[in-house]
C-alpha positions as CSV (number, residue, x, y, z in Angstrom):
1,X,103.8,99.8,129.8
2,X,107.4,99.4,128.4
3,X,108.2,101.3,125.6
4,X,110.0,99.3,122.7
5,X,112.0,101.2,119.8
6,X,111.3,99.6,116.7
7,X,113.8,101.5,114.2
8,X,112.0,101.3,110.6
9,X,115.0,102.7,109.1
10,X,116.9,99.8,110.1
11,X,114.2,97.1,108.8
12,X,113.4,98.9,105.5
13,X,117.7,99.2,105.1
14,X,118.3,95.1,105.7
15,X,115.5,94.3,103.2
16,X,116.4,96.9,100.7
17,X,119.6,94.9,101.0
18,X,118.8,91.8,100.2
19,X,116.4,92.3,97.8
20,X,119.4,93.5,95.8
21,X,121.4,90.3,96.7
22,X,123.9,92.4,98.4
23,X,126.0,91.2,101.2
24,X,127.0,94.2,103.7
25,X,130.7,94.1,102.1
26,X,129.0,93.9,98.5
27,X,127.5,97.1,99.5
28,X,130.4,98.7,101.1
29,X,131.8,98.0,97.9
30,X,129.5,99.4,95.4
31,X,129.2,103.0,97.6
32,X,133.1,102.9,96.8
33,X,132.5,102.9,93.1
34,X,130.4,105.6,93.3
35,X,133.1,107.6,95.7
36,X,131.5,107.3,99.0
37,X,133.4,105.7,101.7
38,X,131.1,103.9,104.6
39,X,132.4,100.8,105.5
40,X,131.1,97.4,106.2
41,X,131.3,97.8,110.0
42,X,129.0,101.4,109.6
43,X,126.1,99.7,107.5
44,X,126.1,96.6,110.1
45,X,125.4,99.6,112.5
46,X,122.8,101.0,110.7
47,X,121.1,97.7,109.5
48,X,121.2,97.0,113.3
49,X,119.8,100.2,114.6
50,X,122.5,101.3,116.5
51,X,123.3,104.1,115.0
52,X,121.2,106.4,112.2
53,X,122.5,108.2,109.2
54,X,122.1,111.9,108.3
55,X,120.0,112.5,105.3
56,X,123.5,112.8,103.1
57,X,123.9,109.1,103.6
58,X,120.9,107.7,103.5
59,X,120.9,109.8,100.1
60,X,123.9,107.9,99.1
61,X,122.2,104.1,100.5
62,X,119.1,105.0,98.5
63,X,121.2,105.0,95.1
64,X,123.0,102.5,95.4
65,X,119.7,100.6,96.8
66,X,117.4,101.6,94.0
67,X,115.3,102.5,96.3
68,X,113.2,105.9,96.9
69,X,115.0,107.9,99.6
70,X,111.7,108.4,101.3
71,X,111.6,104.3,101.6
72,X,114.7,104.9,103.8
73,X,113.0,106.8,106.8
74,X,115.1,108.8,109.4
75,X,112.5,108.8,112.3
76,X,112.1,105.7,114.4
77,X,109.5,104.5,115.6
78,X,108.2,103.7,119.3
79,X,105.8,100.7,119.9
80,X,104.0,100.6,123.1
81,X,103.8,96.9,124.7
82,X,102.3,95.3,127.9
């Protein structure tokens, strides 16, 4: 069996996204305004799964996402495959 890291953060981040019609840049922009500096480059990171953000940020991504910050999960998850 081969193990296959499915990063839910990551998902539930790119949807959140786009639901709000934000481009990553729109985004970068709007945590500015509210006087958070990630850039465009970091949230391409996390929408890709690279890399996952402490629970400060993902504070900060759930604001300016509308979103719950309980819809942006930290955990992955791991998906077993044949």
């Amino acid at each position: 069996m081969k193990k296959i890291r499915e990063n839910l953060f990551a998902t539930r981040f790119k949807s959140a996204r786009l639901l709000n019609g934000f481009s990553l840049q729109d985004l970068a922009d709007v945590l500015k305004e509210q006087g958070h500096s990630l850039t465009k480059q970091s949230l391409h990171r996390y929408e890709k799964g690279e890399v996952e953000p402490d629970s400060e940020i993902t504070g900060w991504l759930s604001d300016a996402l509308n979103v719950r910050p309980d819809f942006l999960p930290v955990l992955p998850m791991l998906k077993l495959v044949q």
